[in-house]
N, C-alpha and C positions, 0 to 999 in steps of 0.2 A: 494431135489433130482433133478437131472439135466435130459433134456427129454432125449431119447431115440438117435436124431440124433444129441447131441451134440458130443455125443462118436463115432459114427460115422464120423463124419465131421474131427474130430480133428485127427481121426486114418488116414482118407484119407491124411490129410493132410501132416502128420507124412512119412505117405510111399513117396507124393510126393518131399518132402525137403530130404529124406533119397536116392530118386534116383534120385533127384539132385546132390545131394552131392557124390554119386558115379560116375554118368557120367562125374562131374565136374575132382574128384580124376582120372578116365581113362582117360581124354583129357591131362591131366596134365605130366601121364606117359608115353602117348603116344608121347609128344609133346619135353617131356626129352630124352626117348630115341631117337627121329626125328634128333635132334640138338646133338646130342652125338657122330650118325652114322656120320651125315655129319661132325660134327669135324673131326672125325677118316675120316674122305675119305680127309677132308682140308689138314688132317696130311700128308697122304699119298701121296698124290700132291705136297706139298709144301715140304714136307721134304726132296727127294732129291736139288731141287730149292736152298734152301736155304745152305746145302752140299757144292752146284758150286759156288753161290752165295761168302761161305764162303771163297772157296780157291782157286777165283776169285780175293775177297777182298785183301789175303796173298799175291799172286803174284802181284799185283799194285803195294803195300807197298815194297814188296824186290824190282822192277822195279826201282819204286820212288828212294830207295836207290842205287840203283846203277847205275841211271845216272848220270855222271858226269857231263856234260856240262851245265846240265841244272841250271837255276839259282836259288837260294835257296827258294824265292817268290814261284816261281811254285810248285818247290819240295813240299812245306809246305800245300800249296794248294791244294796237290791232299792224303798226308796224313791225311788231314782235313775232304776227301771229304769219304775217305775209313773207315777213324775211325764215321764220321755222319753215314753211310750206316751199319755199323758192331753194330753202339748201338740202328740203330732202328728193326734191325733183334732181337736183344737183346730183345727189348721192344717186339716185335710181337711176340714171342716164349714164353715171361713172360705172354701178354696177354691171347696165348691159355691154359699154365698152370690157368691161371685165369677163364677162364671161361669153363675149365673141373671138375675146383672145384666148382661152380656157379652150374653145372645139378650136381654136385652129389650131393651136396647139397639140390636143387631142388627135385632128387630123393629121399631122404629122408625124404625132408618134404613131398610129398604126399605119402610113405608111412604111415610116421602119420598120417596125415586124413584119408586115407583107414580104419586104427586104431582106429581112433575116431569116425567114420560114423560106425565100427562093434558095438564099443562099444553104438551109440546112437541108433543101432536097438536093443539092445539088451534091450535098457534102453524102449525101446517103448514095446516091446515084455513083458515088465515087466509092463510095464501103461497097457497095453492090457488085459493082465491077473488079472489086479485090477479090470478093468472096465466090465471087463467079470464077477469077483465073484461079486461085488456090485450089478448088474441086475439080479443074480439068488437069492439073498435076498430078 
């Protein structure tokens, strides 16, 4: 039979990992939705930007096209320059669908652990209750 304060010691210990694990699980959601707002505010900023950006890019291109004088070198050059700027707005738009699926992601894994720190109190709650009837024997 084990003394008295190892059951104690081992319960203390139990609640401090179980409220680590929780404060760890709230920093985690806190930190997801932090970085989700500020996407959504990036969005909201950037999204007309990118709009002008885009039908900035359109009007070059028919420009490009309709000058005549110009000599084919340059023409080609500035088509170059409008299609490089149109595929990295491309890429920058794929990145924020990338990393809104990254926090949702992230928001469901710490709902798991929220999930698993319930079920490891509960698993404590149940050593608890073992450790409680073996001391009244």
């Amino acid at each position: 039979m084990f003394p008295t304060w190892v059951g104690v010691v081992t319960a203390l210990s139990l609640v401090v990992i179980a409220l680590a694990a929780l404060v760890g699980g709230a920093a985690i959601v806190v930190a997801a939705l932090g970085v989700r707002s500020a996407l959504k505010a990036l969005r909201q900023v950037a999204g007309p930007a990118l709009a002008d950006v885009r039908q900035l890019i359109s009007s070059i291109k028919t420009e490009a096209d309709a000058l005549v004088g110009t000599s084919r070198d340059v023409r080609q050059r500035i088509v170059r320059a409008a299609d490089a700027a149109e595929e990295r707005l491309t890429d920058l738009d794929a990145l924020a669908e990338v990393v809104q699926s990254e926090l949702e992601e992230t928001a469901i894994d710490a709902a798991a652990t929220m999930r698993d720190v319930r079920h490891g109190l509960s698993v404590w709650r149940w050593g608890r209750k073992l450790i409680k009837g073996k001391k009244r024997r």
